[in-house]
Each structure stands twice: as C-alpha cells, then as structure tokens.
C-alpha positions in Angstrom: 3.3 -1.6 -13.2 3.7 -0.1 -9.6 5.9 -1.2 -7.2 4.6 -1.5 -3.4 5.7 -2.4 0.1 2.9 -4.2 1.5 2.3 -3.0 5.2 2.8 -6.0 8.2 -1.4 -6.3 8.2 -2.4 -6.2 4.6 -3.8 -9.1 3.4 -1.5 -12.0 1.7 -4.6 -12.8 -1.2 -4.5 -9.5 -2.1 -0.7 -9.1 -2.8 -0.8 -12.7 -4.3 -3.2 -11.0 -6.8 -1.5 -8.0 -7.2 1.7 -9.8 -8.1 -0.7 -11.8 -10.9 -1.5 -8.3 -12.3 2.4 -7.8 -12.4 2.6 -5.4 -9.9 6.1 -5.6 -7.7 4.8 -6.5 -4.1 7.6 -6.7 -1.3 5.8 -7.7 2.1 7.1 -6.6 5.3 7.8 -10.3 6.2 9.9 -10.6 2.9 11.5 -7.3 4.7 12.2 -8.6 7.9 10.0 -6.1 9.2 7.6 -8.2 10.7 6.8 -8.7 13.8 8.6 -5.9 15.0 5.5 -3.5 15.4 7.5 -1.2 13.5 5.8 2.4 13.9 3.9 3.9 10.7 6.7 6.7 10.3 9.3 3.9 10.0 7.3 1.9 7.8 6.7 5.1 5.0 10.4 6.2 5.2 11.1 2.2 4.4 8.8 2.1 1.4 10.2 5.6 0.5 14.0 4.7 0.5 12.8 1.5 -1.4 11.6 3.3 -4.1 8.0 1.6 -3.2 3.8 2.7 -2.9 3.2 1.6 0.9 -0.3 -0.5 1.0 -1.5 0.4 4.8 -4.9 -0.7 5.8 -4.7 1.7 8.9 -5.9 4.5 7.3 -6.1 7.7 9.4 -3.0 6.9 10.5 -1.0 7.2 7.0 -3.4 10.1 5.7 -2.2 11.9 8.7 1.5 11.2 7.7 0.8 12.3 4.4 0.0 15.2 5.5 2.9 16.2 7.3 5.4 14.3 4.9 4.0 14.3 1.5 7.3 13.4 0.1 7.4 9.8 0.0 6.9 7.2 -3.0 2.9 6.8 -2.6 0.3 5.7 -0.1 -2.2 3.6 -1.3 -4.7 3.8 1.9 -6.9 0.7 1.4 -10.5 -0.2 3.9 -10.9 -3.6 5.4 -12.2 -5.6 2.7 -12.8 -9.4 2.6 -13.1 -9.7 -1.6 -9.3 -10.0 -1.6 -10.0 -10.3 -5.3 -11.6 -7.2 -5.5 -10.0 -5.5 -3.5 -6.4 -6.1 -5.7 -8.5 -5.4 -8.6 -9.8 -1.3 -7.4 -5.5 -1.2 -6.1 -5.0 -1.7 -10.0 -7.8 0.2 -11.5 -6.2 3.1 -9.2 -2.3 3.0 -10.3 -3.2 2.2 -13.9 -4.0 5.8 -14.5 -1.6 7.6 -12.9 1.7 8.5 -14.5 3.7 8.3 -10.7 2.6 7.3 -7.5 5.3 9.9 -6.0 3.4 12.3 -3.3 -0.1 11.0 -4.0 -2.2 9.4 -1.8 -4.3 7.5 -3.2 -8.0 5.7 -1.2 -9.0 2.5 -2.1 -12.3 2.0 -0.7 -14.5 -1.3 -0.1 -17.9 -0.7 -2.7 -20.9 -0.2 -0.5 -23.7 -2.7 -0.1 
C-alpha cells in the first residue's frame, strides 16, 4: 500500500476511505500544517522528506512543480469530485499498479457524465 500526505483541501471521506483500502494517509491537520496556508513548494518537499505521495486537488499548480522538481515521493493530482467513494477508489486503482510512486505524477480524474 502507498503512503500519502493528504494536502490541507483534500477531502476527509476520501482519506477515511483510503485508510479502509490500507493505504497510510497523514493529513496536513495531523501535520500541524494546517491552517498555515503553507505554499505548494513547502507542502511537496514535506511529503518528500516524509517519505509520502502528496494528494493535491490544485492541480496545475503541482503539475507545474513537477515539472521543475520531479524528484519528490509522488504527486497524485486529483479533480474536484463529490463521489468521495469513488474518487478513493480511481486513487487505488492508480497506485495498485505501479511498483513506486517516486517521480511520477500520477492524474486522477473525476469520470465524465
């Protein structure tokens, strides 16, 4: 199972499910990083020295830092998506097949209507 740092906007249900699938899910709260608007460079290098995947639902921003810093422990870039269930479920369907999540960047997108 993957271990993942769960960026200050990414939805409790879905890390509550991840955790079920026994994936290792620390939240930024559980960090003391919340509520510190803690910039997205910050919040990578965190999840890197951690040793965890970061779960960001602002997008752009983190496939941007992957570009310019593609060593880190994974960035799982996730859309807005109100099946939490679902959602946790594609985040597993994702890491289940890949040997490491170190350097990738993986997109975990919302099914369309």
């Amino acid at each position: 199972m993957a271990a993942f740092y769960g960026n200050e906007n990414f939805p409790l249900p879905v890390i509550a499910a991840l955790r079920v699938f026994g994936h290792d899910v620390l939240t930024s709260l559980e960090a003391g990083n919340a509520g510190r608007a803690v910039p997205d460079e910050e919040v990578l290098e965190y999840a890197s020295q951690a040793k965890r995947a970061v779960l960001p639902l602002n997008r752009k921003h983190f496939i941007r830092l992957h570009a310019i810093r593609p060593a880190h422990e994974g960035i799982l870039v996730c859309t807005v998506d109100a099946d939490f269930a679902g959602q946790a479920r594609r985040i597993d369907d994702a890491v289940r097949g890949l040997a490491s999540l170190t350097g990738q960047l993986v997109r975990v997108n919302r099914p369309a209507k």
